[in-house]
C-alpha positions in Angstrom: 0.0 0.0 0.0 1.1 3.7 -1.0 0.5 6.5 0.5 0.2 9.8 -1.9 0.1 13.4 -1.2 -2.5 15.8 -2.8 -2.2 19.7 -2.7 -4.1 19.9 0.0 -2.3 20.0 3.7 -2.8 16.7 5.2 -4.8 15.3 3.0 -3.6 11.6 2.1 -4.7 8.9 -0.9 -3.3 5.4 0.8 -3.1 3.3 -2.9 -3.8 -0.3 -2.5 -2.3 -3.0 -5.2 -5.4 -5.0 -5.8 -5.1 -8.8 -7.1 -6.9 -9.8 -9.5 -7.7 -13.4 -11.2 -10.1 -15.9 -12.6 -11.5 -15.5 -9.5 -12.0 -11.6 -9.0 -9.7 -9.6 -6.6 -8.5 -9.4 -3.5 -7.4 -5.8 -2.2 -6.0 -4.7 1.4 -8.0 -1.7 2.7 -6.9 -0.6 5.8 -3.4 -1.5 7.1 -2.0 -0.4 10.7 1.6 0.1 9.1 0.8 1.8 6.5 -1.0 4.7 8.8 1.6 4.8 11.0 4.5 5.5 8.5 1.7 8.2 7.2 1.6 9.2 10.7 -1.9 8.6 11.7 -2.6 7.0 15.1 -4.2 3.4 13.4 -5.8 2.8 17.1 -7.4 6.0 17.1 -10.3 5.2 15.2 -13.2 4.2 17.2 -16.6 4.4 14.6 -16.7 2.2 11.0 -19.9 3.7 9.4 -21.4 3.1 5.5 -23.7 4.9 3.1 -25.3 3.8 0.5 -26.4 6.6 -2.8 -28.3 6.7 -5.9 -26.6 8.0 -9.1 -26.3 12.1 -9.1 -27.2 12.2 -5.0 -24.9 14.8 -3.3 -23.8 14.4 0.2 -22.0 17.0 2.0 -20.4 19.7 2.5 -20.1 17.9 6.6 -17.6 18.8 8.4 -17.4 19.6 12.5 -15.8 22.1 14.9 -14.8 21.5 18.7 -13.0 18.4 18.8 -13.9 17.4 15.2 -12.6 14.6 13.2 -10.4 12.5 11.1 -11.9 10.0 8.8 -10.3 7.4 6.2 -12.9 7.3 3.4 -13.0 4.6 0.7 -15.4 3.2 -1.5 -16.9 -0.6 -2.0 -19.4 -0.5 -4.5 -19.2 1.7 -7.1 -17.8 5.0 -7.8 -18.2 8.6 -6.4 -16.4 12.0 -6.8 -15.6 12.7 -3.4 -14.8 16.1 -2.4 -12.4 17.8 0.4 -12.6 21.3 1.5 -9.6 22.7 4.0 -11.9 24.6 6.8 -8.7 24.7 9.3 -8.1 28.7 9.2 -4.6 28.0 10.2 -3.7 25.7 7.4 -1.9 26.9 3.9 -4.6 25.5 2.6 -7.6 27.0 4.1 -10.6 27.4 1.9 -9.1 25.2 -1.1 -10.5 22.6 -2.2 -9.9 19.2 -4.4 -11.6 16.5 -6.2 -10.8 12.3 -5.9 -12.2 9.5 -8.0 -13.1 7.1 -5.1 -14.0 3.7 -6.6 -14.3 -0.4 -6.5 -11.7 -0.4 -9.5 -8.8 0.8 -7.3 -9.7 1.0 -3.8 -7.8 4.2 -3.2 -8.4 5.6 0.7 -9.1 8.8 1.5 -7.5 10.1 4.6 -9.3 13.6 5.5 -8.1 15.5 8.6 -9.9 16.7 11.5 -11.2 20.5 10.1 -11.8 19.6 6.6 -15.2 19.7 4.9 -15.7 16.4 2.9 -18.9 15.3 0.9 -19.5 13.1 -2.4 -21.7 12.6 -5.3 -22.9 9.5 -6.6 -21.4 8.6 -10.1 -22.7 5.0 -10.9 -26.1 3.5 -10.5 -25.0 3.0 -6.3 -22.1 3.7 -4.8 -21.7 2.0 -1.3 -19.1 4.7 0.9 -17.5 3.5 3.9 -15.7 5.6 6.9 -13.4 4.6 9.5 -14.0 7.3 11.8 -11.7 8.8 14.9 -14.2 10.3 17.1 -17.4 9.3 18.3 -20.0 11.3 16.9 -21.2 14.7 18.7 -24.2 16.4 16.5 -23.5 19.4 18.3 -20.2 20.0 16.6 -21.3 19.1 13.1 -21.3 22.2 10.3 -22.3 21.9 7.0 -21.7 24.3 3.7 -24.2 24.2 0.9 -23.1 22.0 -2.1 -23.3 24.9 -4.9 -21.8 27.4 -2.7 -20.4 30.4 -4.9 -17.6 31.0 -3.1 -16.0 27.9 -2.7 -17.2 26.8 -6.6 -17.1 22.9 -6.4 -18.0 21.3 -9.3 -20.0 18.6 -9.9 -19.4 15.9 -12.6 -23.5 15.1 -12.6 -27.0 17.2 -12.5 -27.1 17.0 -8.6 -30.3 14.8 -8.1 -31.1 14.8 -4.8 -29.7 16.1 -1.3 -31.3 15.7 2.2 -33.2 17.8 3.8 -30.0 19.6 6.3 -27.9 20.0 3.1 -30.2 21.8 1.1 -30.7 23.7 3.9 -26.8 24.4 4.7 -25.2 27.5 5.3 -22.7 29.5 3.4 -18.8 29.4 3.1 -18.1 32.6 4.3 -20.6 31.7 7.1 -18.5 28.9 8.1 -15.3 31.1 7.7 -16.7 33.9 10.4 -17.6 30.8 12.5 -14.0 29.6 12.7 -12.2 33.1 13.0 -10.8 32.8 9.9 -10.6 35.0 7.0 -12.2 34.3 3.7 -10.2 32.6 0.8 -11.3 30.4 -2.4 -12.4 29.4 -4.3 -10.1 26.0 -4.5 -8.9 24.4 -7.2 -10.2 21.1 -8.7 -7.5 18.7 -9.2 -8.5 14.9 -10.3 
């Protein structure tokens, strides 16, 4: 297993070498050596949690303040373009964001830091998303930015089909940003 940077501070792909036969495959998707030598504390995450999506369906912009947490993201079933937004105002990323391919082809791991925004959207008929979470869950710390926010300007690859309820209803960036203390900046960049 690899572990590959991106451009945003912190943020981590861990690259599995899935093996394939007559058979099917066989891929690694977590491994405690691996996150060490990437520095992340294996036995700190307590909470494994899945969702399951329709093609086009939007989830996110979550993120949480307080405490907050880390999450390794990955997919099982399908394919999704998972985003990351850096909402730590102390970061020399802060208010940047970027764009992975998360799918069953390549099993690729997203490692998202505690302070970062993160949501996906659905790009195959279902997409099953799991998360290995560091912190137990706290509603009273979670935050969420709309999906089409201007100021931040993610794109996304589909017609956005459907959101819940709380994420249609989210807030703005620069909402967030005078939340945090910190000063306003974006919009990020899209990198694939």
């Amino acid at each position: 297993m690899q572990v590959l940077p991106t451009t945003l501070d912190g943020v981590l792909i861990l690259a599995p070498t899935p093996h394939r036969d007559e058979r099917g495959l066989f891929t690694r998707t977590f491994d405690t050596a691996t996150a060490a030598h990437a520095g992340l504390d294996p036995a700190a995450f307590v909470q494994d949690s899945q969702s399951r999506s329709r093609r086009g369906v939007v989830r996110g912009l979550h993120g949480r303040v307080g405490g907050g947490e880390a999450k390794l993201v990955r997919v099982a079933h399908g394919a999704v373009h998972d985003v990351v937004v850096d909402a730590r105002p102390g970061s020399p990323t802060f208010g940047h964001w970027e764009a992975f391919r998360l799918d069953d082809v390549d099993f690729h791991v997203l490692y998202v830091p505690r302070g970062c925004l993160h949501g996906h959207q659905t790009l195959t008929d279902t997409a099953d998303v799991c998360y290995r979470i560091d912190a137990e869950h706290d509603p009273s710390e979670d935050v969420a930015v709309h999906h089409l926010d201007p100021d931040l300007g993610v794109r996304w690859p589909l017609p956005v089909s459907l959101v819940s309820d709380r994420d249609a209803a989210a807030g703005p960036w620069v909402a967030l940003v005078q939340q945090l203390g910190g000063a306003a900046s974006g919009p990020g960049a899209d990198v694939l």
